[in-house]
N, C-alpha and C positions, 0 to 999 in steps of 0.2 A: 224613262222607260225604253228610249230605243237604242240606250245604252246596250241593256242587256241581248238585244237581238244581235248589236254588232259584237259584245263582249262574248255571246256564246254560240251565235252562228255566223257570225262574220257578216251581216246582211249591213249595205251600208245605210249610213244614215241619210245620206241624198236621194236614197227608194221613200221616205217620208215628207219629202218637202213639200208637196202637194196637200198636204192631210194637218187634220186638226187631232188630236189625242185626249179626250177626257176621259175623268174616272165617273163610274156609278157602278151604287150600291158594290159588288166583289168583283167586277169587271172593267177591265182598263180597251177605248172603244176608239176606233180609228174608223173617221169619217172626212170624204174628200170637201177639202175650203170652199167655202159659197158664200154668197150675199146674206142666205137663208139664215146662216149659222147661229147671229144675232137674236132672230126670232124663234131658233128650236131651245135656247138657252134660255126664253122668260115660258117657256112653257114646260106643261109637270109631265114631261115626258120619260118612259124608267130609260129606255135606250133608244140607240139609234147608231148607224154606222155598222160595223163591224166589231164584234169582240176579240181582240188579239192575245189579250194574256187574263187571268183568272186570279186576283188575289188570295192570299192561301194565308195560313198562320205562318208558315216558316217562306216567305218570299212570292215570287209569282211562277203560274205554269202559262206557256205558250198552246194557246187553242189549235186545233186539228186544221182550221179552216186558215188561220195564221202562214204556217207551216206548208201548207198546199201552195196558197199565194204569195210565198218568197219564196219558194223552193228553189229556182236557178238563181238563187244569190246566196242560198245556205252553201257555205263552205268547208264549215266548223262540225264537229259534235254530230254526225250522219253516220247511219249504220245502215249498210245493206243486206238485206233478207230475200232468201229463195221466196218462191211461192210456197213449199209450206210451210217458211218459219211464219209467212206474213200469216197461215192461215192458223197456228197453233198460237200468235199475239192475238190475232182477233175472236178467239175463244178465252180470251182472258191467260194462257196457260203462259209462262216464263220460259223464255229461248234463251237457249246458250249461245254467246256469241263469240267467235272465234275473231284472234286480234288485228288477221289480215278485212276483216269486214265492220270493225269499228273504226275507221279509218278516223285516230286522233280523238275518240270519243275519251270525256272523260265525267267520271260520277254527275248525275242530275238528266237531266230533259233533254233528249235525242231528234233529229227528226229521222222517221224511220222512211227508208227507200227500196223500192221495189226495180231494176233495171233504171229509168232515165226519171220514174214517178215518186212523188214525193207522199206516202202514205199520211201521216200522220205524225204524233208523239207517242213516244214512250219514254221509260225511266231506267237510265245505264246504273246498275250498281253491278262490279263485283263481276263484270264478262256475263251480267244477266240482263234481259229484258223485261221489265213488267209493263205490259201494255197502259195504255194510256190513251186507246184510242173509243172513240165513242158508240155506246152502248148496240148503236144502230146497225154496227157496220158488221154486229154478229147474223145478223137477218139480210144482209144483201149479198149479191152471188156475185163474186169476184170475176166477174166475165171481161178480159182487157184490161183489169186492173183502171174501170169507169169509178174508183172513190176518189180516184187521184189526179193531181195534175202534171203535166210530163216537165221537166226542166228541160231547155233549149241543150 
């Protein structure tokens, strides 16, 4: 699995060294190496850690929260957005994106970027964006662009 973050955002695989990666139930879960590890494994726990990617019928999606926390090492597959493209994705509505702002984006899972902050995911088809970001972020007020995390 962290194949695909270096194969589609170039995030390297030495940002994982620290961390263990297990699957449960449709989520693939990134939690940092402990003593503990041993004993959160005999017990019937559904998660724990961080959820990074999401199993789907046709491959996996990269989580919101994922995306935020690599973001200065996503290199790959980034598309920048005014403030109100970011505000017409997070209304659900599809953004046209012009090819100076998909910078080497190609068809599938984007991370979308606001100036130096790493929004979220969306889904590049076709110089379109369909959002892909979660549900919540329609209800919160974009003040400083506080959903996101800045890249160095």
């Amino acid at each position: 699995m962290l194949d695909y973050f270096y194969d589609r955002f170039g995030v390297p695989a030495e940002i994982f060294e620290d961390f263990e990666i297990f699957e449960r139930n449709k989520g693939i879960w990134l939690i940092r190496y402990s003593r503990w590890l041993a004993v959160l494994e005999r017990l019937p726990v559904e998660s724990a850690g961080l959820m990074i990617l999401r199993r789907l019928t046709r491959g996996v999606k990269p989580t919101t929260i994922a995306l935020q926390l690599f973001g200065k090492w996503i290199n790959k597959n980034v598309v920048f957005l005014t403030e109100d493209e970011l505000f017409n994705l997070i209304q659900k509505k599809s953004v046209k994106i012009s090819s100076e702002k998909s910078r080497e984006a190609s068809r599938g899972y984007v991370a979308v970027m606001v100036e130096e902050y790493v929004v979220g995911c969306a889904f590049y088809k076709d110089r379109q964006l369909l959002s892909q970001l979660p549900k919540s972020f329609s209800t919160v007020k974009l003040d400083g662009f506080s959903l996101a995390t800045p890249r160095d």
